[in-house]
C-alpha positions as CSV (number, residue, x, y, z in Angstrom):
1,X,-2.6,-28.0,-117.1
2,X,-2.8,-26.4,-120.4
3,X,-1.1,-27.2,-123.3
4,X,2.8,-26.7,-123.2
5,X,5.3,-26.9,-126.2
6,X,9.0,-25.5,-126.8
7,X,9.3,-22.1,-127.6
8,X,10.6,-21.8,-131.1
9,X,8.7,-19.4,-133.8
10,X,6.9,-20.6,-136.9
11,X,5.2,-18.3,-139.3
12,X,2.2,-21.2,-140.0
13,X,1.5,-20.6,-136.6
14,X,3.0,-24.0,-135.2
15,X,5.1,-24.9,-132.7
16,X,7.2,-27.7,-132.0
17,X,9.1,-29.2,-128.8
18,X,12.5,-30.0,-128.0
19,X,14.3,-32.4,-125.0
20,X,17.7,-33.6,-124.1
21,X,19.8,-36.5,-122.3
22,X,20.2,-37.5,-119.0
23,X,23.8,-39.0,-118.6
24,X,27.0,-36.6,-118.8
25,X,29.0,-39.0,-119.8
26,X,27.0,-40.4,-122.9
27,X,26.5,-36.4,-124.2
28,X,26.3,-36.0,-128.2
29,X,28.7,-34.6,-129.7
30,X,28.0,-32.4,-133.2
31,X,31.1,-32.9,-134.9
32,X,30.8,-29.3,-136.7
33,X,33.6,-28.7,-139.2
34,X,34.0,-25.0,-139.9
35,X,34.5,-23.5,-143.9
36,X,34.5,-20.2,-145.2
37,X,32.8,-19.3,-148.2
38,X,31.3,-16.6,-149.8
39,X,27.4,-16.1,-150.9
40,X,24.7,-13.0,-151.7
41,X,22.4,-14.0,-148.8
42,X,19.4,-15.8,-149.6
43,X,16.1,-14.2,-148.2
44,X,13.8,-17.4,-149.6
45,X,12.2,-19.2,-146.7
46,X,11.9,-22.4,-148.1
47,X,15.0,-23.8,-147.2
48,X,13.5,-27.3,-147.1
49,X,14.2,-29.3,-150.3
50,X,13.2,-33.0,-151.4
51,X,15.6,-35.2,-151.9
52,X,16.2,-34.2,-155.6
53,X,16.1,-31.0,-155.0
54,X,20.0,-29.2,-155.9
55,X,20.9,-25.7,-156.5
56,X,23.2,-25.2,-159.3
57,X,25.2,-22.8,-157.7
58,X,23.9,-19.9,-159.0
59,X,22.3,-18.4,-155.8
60,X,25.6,-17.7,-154.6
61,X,25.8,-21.2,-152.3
62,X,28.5,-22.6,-153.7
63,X,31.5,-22.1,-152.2
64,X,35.1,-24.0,-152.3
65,X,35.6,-26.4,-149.2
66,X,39.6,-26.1,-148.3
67,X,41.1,-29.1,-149.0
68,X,42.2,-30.0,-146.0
69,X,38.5,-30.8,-144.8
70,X,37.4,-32.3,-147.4
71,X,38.7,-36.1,-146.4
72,X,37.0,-34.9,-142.8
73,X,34.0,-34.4,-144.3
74,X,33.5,-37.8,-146.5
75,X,33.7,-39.2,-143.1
76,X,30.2,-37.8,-142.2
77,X,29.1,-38.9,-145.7
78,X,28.9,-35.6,-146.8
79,X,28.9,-35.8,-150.8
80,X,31.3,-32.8,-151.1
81,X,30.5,-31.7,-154.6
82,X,26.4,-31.4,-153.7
83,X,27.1,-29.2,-151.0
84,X,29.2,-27.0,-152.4
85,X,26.5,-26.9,-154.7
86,X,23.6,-25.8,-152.5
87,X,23.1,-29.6,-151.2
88,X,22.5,-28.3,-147.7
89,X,19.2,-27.4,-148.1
90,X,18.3,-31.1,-148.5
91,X,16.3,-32.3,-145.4
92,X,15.3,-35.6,-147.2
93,X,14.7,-37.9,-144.6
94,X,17.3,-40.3,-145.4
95,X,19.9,-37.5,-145.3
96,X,18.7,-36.0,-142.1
97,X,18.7,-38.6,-140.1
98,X,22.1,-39.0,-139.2
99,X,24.0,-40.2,-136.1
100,X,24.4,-37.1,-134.1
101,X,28.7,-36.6,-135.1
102,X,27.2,-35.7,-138.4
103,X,26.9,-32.1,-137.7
104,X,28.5,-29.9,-140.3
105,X,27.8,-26.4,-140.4
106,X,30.1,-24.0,-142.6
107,X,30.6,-20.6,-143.1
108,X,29.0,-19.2,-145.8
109,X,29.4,-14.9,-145.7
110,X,27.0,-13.4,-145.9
111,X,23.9,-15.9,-146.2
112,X,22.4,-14.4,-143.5
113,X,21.8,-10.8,-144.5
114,X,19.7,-8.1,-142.5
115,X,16.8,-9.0,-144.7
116,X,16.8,-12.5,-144.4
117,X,17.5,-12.4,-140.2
118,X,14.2,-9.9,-140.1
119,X,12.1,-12.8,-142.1
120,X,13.4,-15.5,-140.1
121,X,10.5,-16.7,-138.1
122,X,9.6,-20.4,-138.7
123,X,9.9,-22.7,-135.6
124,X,10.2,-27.0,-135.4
125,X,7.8,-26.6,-132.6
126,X,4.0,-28.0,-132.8
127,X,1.3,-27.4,-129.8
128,X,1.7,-30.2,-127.1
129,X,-2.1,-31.2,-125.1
130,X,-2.0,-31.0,-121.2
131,X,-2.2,-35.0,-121.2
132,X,2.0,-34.8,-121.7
133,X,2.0,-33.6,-118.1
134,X,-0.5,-35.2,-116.1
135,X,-1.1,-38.3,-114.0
136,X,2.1,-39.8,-112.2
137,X,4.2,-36.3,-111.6
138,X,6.6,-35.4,-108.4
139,X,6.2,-31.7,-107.3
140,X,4.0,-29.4,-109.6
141,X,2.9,-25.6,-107.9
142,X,0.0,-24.2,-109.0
143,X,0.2,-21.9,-112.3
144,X,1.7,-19.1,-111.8
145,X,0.1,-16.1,-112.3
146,X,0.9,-13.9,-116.3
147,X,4.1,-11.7,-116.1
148,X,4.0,-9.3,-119.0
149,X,7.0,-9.3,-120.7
150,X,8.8,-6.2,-120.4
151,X,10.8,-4.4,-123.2
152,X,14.1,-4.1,-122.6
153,X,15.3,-0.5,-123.0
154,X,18.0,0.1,-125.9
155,X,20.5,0.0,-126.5
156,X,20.2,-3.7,-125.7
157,X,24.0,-4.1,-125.1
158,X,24.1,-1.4,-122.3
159,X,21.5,-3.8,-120.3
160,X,21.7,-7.3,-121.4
161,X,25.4,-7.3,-123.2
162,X,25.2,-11.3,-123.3
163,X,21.9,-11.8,-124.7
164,X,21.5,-12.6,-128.6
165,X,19.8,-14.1,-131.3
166,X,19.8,-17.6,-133.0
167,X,19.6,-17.7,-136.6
168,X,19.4,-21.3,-138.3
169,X,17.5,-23.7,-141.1
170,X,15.6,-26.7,-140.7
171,X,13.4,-28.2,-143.5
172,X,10.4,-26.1,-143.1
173,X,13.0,-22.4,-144.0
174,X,14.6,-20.1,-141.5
175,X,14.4,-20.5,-138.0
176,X,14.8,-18.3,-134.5
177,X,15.8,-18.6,-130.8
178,X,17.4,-16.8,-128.3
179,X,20.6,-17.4,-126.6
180,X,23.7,-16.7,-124.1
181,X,26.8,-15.8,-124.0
182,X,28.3,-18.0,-121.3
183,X,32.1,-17.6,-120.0
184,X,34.4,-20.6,-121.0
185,X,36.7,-22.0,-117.7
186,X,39.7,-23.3,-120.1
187,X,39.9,-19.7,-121.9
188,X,39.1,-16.8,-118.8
189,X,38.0,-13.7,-120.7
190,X,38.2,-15.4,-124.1
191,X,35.0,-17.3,-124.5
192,X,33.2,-18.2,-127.4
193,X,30.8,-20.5,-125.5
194,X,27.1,-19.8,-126.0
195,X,24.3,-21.5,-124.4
196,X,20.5,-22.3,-125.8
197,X,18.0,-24.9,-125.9
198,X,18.5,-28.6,-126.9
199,X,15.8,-28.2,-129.2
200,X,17.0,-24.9,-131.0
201,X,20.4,-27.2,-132.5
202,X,18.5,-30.8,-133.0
203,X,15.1,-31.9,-133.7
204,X,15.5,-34.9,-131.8
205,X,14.7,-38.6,-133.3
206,X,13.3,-38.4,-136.3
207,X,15.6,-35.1,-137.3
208,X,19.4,-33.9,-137.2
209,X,21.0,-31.1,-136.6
210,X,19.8,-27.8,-138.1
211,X,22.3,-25.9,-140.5
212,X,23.8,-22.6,-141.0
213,X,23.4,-21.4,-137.3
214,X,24.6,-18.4,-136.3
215,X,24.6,-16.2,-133.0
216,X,24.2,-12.2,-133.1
217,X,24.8,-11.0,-129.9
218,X,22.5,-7.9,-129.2
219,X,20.7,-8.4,-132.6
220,X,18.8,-4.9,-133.2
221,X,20.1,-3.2,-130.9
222,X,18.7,0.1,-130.8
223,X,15.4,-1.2,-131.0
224,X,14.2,-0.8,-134.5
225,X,10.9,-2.0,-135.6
226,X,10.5,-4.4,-138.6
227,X,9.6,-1.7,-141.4
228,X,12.7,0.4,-140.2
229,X,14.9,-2.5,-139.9
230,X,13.6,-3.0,-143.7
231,X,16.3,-0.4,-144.8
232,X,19.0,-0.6,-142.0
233,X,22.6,-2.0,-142.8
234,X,24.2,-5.1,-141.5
235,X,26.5,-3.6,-139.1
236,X,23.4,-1.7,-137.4
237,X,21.2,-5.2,-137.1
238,X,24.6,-6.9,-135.7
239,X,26.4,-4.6,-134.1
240,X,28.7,-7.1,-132.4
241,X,29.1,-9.6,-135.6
242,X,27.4,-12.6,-137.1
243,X,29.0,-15.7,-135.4
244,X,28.6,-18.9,-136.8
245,X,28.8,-22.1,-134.5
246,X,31.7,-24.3,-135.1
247,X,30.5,-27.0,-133.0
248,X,27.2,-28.1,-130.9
249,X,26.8,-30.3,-127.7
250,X,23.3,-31.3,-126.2
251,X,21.8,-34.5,-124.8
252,X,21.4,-37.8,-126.0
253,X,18.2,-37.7,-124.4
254,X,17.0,-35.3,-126.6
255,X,18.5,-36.7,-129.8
256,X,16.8,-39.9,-129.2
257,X,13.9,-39.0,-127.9
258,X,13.2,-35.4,-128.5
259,X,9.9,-35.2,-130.6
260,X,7.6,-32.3,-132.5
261,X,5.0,-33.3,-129.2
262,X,6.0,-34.2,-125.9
263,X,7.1,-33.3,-122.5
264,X,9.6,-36.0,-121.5
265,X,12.7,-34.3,-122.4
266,X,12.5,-30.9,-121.3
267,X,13.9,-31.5,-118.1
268,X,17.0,-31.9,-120.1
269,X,16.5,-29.5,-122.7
270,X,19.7,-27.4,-122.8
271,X,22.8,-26.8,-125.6
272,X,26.1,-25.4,-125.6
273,X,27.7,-24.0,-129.0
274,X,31.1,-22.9,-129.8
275,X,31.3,-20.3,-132.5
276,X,33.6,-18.2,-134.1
277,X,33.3,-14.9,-136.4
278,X,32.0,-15.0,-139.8
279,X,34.5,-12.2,-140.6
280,X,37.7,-11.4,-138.8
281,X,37.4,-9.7,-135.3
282,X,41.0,-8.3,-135.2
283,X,41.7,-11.9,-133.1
284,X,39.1,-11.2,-130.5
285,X,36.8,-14.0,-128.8
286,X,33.0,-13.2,-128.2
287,X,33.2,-12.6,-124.6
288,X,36.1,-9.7,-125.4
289,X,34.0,-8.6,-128.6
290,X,30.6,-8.1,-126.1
291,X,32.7,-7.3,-123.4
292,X,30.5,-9.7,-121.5
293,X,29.7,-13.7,-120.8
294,X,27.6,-15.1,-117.8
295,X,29.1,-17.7,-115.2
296,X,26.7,-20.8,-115.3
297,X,25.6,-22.1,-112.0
298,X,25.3,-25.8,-112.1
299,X,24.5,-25.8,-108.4
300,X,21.5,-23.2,-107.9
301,X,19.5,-23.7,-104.9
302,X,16.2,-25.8,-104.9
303,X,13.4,-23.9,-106.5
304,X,11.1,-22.9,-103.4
305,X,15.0,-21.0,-102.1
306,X,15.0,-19.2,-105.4
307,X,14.0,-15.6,-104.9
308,X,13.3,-14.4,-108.6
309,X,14.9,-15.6,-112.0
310,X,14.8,-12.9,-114.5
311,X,13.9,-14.9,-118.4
312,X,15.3,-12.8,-121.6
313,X,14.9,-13.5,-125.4
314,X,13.5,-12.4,-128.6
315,X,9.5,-13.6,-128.7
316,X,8.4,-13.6,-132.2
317,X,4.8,-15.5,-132.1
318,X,2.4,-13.0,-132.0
319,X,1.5,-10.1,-130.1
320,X,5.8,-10.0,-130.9
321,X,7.6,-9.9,-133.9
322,X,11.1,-11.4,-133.3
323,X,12.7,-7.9,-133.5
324,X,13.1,-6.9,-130.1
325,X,14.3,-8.0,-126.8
326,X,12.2,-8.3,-123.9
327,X,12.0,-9.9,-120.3
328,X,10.3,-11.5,-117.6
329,X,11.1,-11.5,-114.0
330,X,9.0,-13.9,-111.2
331,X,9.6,-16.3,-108.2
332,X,9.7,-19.4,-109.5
333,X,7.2,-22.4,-109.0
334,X,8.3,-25.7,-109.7
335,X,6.7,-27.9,-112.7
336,X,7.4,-32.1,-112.7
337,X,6.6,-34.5,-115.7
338,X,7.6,-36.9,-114.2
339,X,8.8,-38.7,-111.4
340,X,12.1,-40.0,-112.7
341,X,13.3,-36.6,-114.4
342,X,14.3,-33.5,-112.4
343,X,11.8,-30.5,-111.7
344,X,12.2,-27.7,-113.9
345,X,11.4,-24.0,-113.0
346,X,8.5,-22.0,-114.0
347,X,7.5,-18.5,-113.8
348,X,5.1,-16.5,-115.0
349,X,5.7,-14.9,-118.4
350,X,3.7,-13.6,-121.5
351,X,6.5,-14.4,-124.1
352,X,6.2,-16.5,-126.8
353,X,7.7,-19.2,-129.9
354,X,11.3,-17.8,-130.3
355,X,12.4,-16.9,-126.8
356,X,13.4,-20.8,-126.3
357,X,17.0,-21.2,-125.8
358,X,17.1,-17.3,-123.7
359,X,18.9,-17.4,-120.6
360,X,17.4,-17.6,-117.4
361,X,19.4,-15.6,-114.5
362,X,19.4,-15.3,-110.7
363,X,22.1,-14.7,-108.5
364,X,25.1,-17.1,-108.2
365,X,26.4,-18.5,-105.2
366,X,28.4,-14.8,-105.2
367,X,25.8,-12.9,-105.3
368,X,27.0,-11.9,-108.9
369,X,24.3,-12.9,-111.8
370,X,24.1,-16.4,-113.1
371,X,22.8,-18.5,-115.6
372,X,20.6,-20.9,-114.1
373,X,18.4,-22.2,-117.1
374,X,16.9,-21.8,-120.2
375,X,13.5,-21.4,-121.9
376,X,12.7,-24.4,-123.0
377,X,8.4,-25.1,-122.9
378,X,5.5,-23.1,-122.4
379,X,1.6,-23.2,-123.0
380,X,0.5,-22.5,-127.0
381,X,-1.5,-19.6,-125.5
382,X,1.5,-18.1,-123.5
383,X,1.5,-17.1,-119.6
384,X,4.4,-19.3,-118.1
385,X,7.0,-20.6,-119.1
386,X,9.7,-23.2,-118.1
387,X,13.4,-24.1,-118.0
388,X,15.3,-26.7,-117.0
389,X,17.4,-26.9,-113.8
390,X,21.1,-27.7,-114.7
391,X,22.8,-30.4,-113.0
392,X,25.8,-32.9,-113.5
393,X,24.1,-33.7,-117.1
394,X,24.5,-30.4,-118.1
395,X,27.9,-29.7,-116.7
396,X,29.1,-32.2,-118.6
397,X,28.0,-30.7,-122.2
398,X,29.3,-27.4,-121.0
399,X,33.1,-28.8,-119.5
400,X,33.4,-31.1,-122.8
401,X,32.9,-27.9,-124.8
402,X,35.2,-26.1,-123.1
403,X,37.9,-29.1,-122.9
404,X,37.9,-29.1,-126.8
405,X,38.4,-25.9,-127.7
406,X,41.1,-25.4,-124.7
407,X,44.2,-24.8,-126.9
408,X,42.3,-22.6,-129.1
């Protein structure tokens, strides 16, 4: 088996891998507590800072926290004046590694600008060896033959309207994934549900939650290439809006054991954000803004019954660039690491570090697309990749999201 890791993007060529948790009823929670604030967009990459490291303000970080959160926040230990102050761009260790309620994630206009989504490119991922899926395994089918990845034709939206891009920091600078928009069964026609990767919200045990994420649903639409997208406005690069996430579920098997290296939590390697808009959207949700959100089908037949699952996302390790959207469609094969965890789908597929987190779909139980999984690992030199099957685990994520948010 060649080597497999989580499909993130990092411009020093790494990449890193991501798991989740087993039990629905013992799902993290990210307590994410949702500011506004105003700032002129950062394009620096080296979001990571030591321990000492503090902006002044100056950049355009600091913001005012309403006061009404502020007693909220000292909860998670947040020192408020540090923040404010550009403190979120301390990864120190110590800081970081926090119980998993100590997700805080505000809004801070404009931060992510069109020139600071295009350079966005990093990736918590490192290169796994095939050792992390050998030996004692259940039911592994041979590798599947290479599916190029096809482009999807533009304008994005008129073909994939719930597909988007992850934007987000984590102590190495700015970081990518791709993600769904998913429907929410407490608001019908009103969700702000998206679904990823467990690994493109957490970095597992010896991290915390990554900061400032935002969605962009259909992010480039129309296709552009980097040097064009060098000049093009905001409202071009996200059509739809920048939405930030106000909240993030995944596993506790991923939080305490997801690792850089690894295979044993992939099979649970799945995330559900809520978000909301950076900038008023006339009261609309996401699902009305995109006109769009996928069911999620936490009952899909066993692989071998599967006839084809169709993988999108935004690859950006090379031969790709991050800017576009592309797609892969196969009959699955089914890949075990183990035993004791569930068997997770594979198909054949040339993209790379920044799809993880892009929705896998197949028909529902309907006959009506569905979301079935999620990119979650493939091999450092690309040609497959692999999701996880959803279950009870991550049903439970997904209704606990929707529970909180019900009267919203």
């Amino acid at each position: 088996m060649r080597p497999i890791r989580p499909l993130l993007t990092a411009r020093n060529g790494r990449s890193t891998r991501h798991r989740t948790s087993p039990v629905a009823a013992a799902v993290a929670l990210g307590a994410a507590l949702v500011l506004t604030a105003t700032a002129c967009g950062p394009t620096e990459d080296n979001a990571g800072g030591d321990s000492s490291s503090q902006a002044d303000g100056s950049n355009g970080d600091k913001f005012e926290i309403p006061a009404d959160l502020k007693d909220k926040l000292k909860e998670h230990g947040i020192d408020l004046d540090k923040w404010e102050a550009g403190g979120w761009k301390n990864f120190d260790k110590d800081k970081w590694l926090r119980e998993a309620g100590e997700f805080v994630n505000p809004i801070i206009e404009d931060l992510w600008d069109p020139d600071r989504m295009r350079d966005a490119d990093k990736n918590p991922d490192r290169g796994v060896d095939d050792n992390d899926i050998s030996g004692d395994q259940g039911v592994t089918d041979p590798t599947p033959e290479p599916v190029e990845a096809a482009a999807v034709k533009t304008p994005y939206h008129d073909r994939s309207p719930a597909s988007g891009k992850l934007f987000f920091d984590g102590p190495d600078g700015s970081m990518v994934c791709s993600a769904t928009v998913v429907k929410d069964p407490a608001n019908p026609g009103k969700s702000n549900m998206v679904w990823t990767a467990g690994h493109c919200v957490h970095a597992g045990a010896k991290g915390g939650w990554y900061r400032n994420m935002i969605f962009v649903p259909s992010y480039n639409n129309s296709g552009k290439s980097a040097a064009e997208l060098q000049n093009a406005p905001k409202e071009e690069v996200a059509p739809y809006g920048v939405w930030w996430g106000d909240w993030a579920q995944t596993s506790d098997q991923w939080i305490e054991r997801g690792g850089p290296t690894g295979g044993a939590g992939a099979p649970h390697d799945f995330a559900v954000m809520h978000v909301k808009p950076e900038k008023g959207s006339e009261g609309k949700s996401l699902e009305e803004t995109v006109g769009s959100a996928l069911p999620v089908d936490f009952d899909a037949p066993a692989v071998p019954q599967v006839k084809s699952l169709t993988a999108t996302g935004y690859p950006a390790a090379p031969p790709f660039d991050g800017q576009k959207l592309f797609q892969c469609a196969d009959k699955p094969g089914r890949l075990s690491l183990s035993k004791s965890e569930p068997t997770m789908y594979r198909v054949g597929c040339t993209m790379t570090g920044g799809s993880s987190g892009g929705g896998w779909v197949a028909p529902g139980q309907d006959g009506k697309p569905a979301l079935v999984s999620n990119t979650s690992i493939g091999p450092v030199t690309a040609g497959w990749l692999a999701g996880p099957r959803l279950g009870k685990e991550a049903e439970g994520i997904y209704e606990a999201v929707s529970k909180k948010f019900a009267d919203q």
